[in-house]
C-alpha positions in Angstrom: 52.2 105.5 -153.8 50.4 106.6 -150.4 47.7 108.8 -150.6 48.3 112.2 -148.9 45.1 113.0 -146.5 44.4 116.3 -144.9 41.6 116.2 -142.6 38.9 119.2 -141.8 36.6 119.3 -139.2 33.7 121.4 -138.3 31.6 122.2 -135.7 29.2 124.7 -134.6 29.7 127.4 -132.0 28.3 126.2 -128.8 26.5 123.1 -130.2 28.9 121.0 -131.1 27.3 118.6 -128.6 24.1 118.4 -129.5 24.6 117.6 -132.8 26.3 114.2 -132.5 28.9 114.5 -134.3 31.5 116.8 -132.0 35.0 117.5 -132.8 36.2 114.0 -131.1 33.5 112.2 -133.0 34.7 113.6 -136.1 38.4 113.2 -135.8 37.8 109.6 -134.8 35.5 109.0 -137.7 38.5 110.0 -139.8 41.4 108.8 -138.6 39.4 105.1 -138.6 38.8 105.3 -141.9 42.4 106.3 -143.0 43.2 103.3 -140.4 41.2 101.3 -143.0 42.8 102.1 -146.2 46.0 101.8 -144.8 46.9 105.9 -144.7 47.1 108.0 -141.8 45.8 111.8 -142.1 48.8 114.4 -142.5 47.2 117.4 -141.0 44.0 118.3 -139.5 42.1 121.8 -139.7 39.4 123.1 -137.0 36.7 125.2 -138.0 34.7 126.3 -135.1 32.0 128.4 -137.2 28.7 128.3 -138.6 27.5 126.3 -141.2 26.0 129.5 -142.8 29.1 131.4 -142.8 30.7 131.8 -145.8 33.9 133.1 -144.5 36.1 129.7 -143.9 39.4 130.5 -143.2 40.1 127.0 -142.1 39.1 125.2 -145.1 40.4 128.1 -147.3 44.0 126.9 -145.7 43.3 123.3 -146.0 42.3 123.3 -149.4 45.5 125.3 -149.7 47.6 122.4 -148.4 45.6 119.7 -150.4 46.8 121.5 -153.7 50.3 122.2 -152.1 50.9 118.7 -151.7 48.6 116.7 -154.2 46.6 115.9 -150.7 42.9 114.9 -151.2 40.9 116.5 -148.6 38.7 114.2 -145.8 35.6 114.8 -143.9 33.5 112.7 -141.6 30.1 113.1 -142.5 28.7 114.3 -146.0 25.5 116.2 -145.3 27.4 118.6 -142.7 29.5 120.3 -145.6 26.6 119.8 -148.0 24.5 122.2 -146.5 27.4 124.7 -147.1 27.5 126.4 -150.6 30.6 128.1 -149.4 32.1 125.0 -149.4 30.8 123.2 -152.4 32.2 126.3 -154.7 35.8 126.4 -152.8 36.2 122.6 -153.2 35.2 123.1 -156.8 37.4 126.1 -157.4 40.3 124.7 -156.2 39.9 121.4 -157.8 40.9 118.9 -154.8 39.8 115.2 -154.3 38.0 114.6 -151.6 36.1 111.6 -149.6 33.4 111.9 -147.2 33.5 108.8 -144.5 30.1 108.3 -144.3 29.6 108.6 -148.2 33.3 107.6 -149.8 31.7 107.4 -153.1 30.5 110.5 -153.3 31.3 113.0 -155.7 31.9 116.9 -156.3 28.8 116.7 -158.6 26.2 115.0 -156.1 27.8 117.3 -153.5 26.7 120.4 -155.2 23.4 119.2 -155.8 23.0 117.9 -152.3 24.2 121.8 -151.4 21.6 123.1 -154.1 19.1 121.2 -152.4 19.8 122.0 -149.0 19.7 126.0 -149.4 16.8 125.9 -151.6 15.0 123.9 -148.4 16.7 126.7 -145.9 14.8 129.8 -148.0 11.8 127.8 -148.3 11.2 126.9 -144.3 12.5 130.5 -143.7 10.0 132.3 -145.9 7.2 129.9 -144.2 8.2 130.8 -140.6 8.0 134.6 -141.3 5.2 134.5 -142.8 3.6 132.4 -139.9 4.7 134.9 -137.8 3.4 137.5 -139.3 0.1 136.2 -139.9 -0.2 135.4 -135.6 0.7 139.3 -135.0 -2.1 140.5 -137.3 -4.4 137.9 -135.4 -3.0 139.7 -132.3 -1.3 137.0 -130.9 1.7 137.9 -128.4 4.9 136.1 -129.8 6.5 134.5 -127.0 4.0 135.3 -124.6 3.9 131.8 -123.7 7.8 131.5 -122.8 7.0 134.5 -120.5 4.4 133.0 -118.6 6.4 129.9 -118.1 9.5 131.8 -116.8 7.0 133.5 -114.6 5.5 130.1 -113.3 9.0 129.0 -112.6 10.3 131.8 -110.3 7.0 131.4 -108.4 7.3 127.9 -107.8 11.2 128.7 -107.2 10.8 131.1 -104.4 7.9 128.9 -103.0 10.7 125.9 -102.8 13.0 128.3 -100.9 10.4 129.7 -98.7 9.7 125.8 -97.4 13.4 125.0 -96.8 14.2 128.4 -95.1 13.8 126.5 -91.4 16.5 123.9 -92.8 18.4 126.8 -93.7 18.1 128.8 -90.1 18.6 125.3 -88.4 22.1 124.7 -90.3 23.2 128.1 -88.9 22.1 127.3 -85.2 24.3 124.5 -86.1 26.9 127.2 -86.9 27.5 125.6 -90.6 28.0 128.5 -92.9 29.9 127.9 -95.7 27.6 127.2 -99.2 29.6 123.6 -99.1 28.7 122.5 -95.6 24.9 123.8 -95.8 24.5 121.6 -98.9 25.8 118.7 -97.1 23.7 119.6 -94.3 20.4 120.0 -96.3 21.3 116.3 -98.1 21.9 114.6 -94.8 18.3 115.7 -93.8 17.0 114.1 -97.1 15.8 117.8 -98.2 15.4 117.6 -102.0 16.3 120.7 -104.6 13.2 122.3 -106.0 14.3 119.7 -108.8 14.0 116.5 -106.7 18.0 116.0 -106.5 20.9 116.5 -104.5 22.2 120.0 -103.1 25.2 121.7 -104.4 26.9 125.1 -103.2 25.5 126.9 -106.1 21.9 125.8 -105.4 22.5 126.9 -101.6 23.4 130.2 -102.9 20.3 131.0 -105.4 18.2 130.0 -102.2 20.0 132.3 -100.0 19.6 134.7 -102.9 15.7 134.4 -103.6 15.5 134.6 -99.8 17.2 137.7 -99.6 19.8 136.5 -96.8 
């Protein structure tokens, strides 16, 4: 008898990249494992969301289907869902099977403690960064002072770079090129280089024009 498999997949808002292990990462993670034992995954639920949201409405309806249909529920990677409480207690709750690809031996039990873990460590580096924080302000220390003098540093050195290529600039339009497109191809022909060393594109024509106040 074939083994019904329901996939669900998570990734964070915005940083689904960073992480490593994307949406297409996980769905092929999945579907190579099912590949391997011969089954091929039924449905697939999204969860674009938080790991620290409790409110899951996508596993809530996978889980659903998993009982439904006698399913057993499949994830790519085990410390992901781990970190999640919110997880741990539906999956228990609702009493489905499940199999982590990168763990396929783990259980519900090591699960919950890997969860238990997890949110203990979250409280514990929280309570340490307030109370960092805190002690720097009664030191007097400006939080985030240094971010602001680097943004400051930036938009000088910024509107120095556009100051320096403002003769390239008037020299395109003797050429009469005044589209964003054709200056940028102008300013690359002439070797001129960004304020970050590369090539120019219409947007970085325009936040030169812009800093120039053209």
């Amino acid at each position: 008898m074939n083994t019904i498999l329901i996939g669900y997949l998570r990734v964070s808002t915005g940083r689904q990249q960073i992480s490593g292990l994307g949406l297409e990462a996980q769905r092929a993670s999945i579907e190579q494992h099912a590949a391997q034992i011969g089954e091929t995954i039924d449905q697939v639920f999204v969860e674009t969301e938080s790991g620290r949201k409790k409110n899951r409405p996508q596993l809530q309806t996978a889980l659903r289907e998993c009982k439904r249909h006698k399913a057993t529920l499949i994830i790519a990677k085990l410390d992901r869902l781990a970190r999640n409480v919110a997880f741990v207690s539906s999956l228990m709750e609702a009493g489905v099977e499940f199999v982590a690809v990168d763990a396929p031996y783990a259980n519900k039990l090591m699960l919950h403690i890997l969860s238990a873990f997890a949110e203990h460590e979250r409280e514990v580096i929280s309570e340490r960064t307030k109370a960092a924080l805190a002690a720097a302000k009664d030191r007097g220390i400006i939080l985030g002072a240094n971010g602001k003098l680097l943004a400051t540093k930036n938009r000088r050195s910024a509107e120095e770079h556009a100051k320096a290529v403002e003769h390239h600039l008037r020299a395109a339009n003797k050429c009469e090129i005044s589209t964003l497109q054709g200056i940028a191809d102008f300013l690359n022909s002439k070797e001129v280089p960004t304020a970050a060393g590369g090539k120019w594109h219409p947007t970085t024509v325009q936040r030169v024009i812009k800093r120039l106040g053209q």
